[in-house]
C-alpha positions in Angstrom: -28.6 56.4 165.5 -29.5 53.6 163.1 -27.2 53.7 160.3 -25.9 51.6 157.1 -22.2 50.5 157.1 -20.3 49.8 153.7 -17.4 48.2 153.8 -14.8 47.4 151.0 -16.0 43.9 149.6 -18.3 43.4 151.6 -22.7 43.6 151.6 -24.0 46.5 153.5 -24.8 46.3 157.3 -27.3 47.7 159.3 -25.8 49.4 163.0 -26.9 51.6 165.5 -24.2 53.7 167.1 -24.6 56.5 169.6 -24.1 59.8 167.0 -20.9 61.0 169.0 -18.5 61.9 166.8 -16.4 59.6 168.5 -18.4 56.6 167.5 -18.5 58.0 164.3 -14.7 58.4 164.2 -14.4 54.6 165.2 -17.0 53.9 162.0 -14.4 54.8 159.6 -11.2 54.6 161.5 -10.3 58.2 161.8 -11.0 61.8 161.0 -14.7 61.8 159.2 -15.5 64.3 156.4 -19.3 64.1 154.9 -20.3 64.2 151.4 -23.9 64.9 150.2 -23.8 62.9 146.6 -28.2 62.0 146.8 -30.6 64.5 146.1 -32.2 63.8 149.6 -31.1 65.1 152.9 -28.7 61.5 153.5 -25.0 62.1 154.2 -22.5 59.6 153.3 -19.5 59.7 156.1 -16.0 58.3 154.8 -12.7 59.1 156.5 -11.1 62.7 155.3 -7.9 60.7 154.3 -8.7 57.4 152.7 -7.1 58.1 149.7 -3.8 59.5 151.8 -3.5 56.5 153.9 -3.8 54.3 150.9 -7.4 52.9 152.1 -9.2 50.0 149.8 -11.3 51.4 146.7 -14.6 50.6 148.2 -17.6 52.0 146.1 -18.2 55.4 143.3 -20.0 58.2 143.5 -22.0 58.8 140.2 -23.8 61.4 138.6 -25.6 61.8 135.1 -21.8 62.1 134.0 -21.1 59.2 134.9 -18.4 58.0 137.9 -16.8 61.3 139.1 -15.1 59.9 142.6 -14.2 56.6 144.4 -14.9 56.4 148.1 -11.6 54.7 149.9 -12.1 53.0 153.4 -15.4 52.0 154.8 -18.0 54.7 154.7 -21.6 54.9 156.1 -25.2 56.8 155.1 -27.4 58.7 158.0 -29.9 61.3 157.7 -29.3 64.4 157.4 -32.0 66.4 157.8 -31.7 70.4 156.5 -33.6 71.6 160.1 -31.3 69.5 162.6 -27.8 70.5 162.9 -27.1 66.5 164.0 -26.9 63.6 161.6 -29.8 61.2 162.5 -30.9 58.0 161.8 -32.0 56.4 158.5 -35.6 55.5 157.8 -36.3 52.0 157.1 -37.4 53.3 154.3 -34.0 54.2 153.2 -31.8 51.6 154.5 -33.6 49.5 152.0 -33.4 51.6 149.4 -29.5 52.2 149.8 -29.1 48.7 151.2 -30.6 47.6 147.5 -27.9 50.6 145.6 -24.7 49.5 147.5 -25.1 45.4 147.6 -22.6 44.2 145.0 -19.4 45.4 145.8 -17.8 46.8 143.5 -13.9 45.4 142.0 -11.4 48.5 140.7 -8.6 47.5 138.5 
């Protein structure tokens, strides 16, 4: 499964990883929760407990609101399509258009 890796800091990364949830798991160093924030069918996987373990503020989640959460620890975007019950992989497609929304890293003070 072709996938886009954010890390704290740091550009995005293109990966392939096998779709177990252990390699998943390993992606974000422990348990993984899934958060739908786009209005396509692309999940963004973070660790459930980034904020508990004190993970680095890594990137936000907005809305026409404005900022409404902070994603802790390093997270990454698959497809998620509504007819599969399995993440899959990202289109070219959209790793270029994600790759172009998460480049600059952000800084939190």
């Amino acid at each position: 499964m072709k996938i886009l890796v954010v890390e704290p800091l740091e550009a995005p990364k293109i990966k392939e990883i096998d779709g177990s949830l252990e390699a998943m798991q390993k992606e974000v160093g422990g348990y993984i929760q899934a958060l739908f924030p786009f209005e396509e069918p692309v999940a963004l996987i973070c660790n459930e407990e980034g904020k508990l373990h004190g993970l680095p503020l890594n990137r936000t989640l907005r809305d026409d609101n404005g900022i409404y959460d902070i994603v802790c620890g390093t997270f990454f975007l698959c497809a998620a399509p509504l007819d599969e019950d399995n993440f899959c992989s990202l289109s070219d497609e959209q790793i270029d258009r994600f790759t172009e929304m998460y480049r600059s890293p952000e800084v939190f003070l």
